[in-house]
C-alpha positions in Angstrom: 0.0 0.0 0.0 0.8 3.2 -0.7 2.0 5.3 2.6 1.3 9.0 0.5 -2.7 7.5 0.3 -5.3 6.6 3.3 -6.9 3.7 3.7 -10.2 2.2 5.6 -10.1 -0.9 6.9 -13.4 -2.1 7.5 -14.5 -5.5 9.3 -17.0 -7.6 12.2 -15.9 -9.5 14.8 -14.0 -12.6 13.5 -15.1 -16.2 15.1 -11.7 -16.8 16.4 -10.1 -17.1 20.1 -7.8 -13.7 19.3 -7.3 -11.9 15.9 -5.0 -8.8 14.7 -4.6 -6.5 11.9 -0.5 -5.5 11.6 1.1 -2.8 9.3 4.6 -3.5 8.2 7.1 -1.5 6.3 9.4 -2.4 3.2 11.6 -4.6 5.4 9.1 -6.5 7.1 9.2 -4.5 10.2 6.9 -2.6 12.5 6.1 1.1 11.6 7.8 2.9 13.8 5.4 6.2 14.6 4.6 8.5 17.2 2.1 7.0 19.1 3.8 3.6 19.2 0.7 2.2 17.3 1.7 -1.2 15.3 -1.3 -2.9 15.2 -5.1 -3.5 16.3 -6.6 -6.4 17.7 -10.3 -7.4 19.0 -9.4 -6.6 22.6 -8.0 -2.8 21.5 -10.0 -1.6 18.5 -13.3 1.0 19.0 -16.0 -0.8 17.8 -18.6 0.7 16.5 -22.1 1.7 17.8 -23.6 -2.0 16.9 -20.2 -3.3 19.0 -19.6 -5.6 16.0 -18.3 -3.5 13.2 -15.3 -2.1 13.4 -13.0 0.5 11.1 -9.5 1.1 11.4 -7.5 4.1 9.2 -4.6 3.8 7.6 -2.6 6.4 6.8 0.4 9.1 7.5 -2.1 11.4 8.6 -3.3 11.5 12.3 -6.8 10.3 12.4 -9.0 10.4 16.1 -9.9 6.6 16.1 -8.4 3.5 14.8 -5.3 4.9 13.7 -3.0 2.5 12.5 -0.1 5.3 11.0 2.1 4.0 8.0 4.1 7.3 7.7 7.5 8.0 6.5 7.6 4.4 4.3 8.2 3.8 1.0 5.5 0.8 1.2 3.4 -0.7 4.0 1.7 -4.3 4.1 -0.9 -5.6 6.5 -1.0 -8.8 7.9 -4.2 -10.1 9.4 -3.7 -13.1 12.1 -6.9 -15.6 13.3 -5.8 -17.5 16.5 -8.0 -20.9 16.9 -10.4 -19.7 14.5 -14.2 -21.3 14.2 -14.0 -24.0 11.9 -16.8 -22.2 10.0 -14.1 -19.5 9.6 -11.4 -22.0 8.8 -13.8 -23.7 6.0 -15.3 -20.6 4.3 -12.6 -17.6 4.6 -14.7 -14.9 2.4 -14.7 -11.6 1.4 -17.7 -11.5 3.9 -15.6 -12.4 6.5 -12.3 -10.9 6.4 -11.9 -7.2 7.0 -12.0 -5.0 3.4 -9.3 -2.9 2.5 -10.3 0.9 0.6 -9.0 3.5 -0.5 -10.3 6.7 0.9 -7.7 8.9 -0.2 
């Protein structure tokens, strides 16, 4: 992904024991940024007003909630993790069911 661009990641609660959403750099390591902000997870991410959809931003500008920031990169990559995921998950991984990536910016 583009660092220069923003991003939405939207998504529901994932039928798993624990799951993350991780930005990376070029290298394959963390972003380092100013709020020490690497990554969300279902215990640390504001869900929203149904308290089963959540959206997380992406991008190199400061955003109020959710703010994953992938500034000063030439190229950031997300990596989603399931621990112990349902076996409906594990059978039938689907655009319906994983978080969507968009542009917004």
């Amino acid at each position: 992904m583009d660092p220069k661009s923003e991003y939405v990641i939207s998504g529901k609660k994932l039928d798993a024991k624990y799951w993350s959403i991780t930005a990376y750099d070029e290298n394959g390591f963390l972003i380092k940024n100013p709020i020490n902000k690497y990554s969300y997870n279902l215990e640390d991410v504001k869900y929203e007003a149904d308290s089963i959809s959540y959206k997380i931003n992406l991008s190199g500008v400061e955003k109020k909630e959710n703010w994953l920031p992938i500034n000063d990169v030439k190229k950031a990559t997300l990596i989603i993790r399931l621990y112990l995921p349902s076996e409906k998950v594990r059978d039938n991984l689907t655009v319906e069911t994983l978080p969507t990536i968009q542009k917004v910016k």
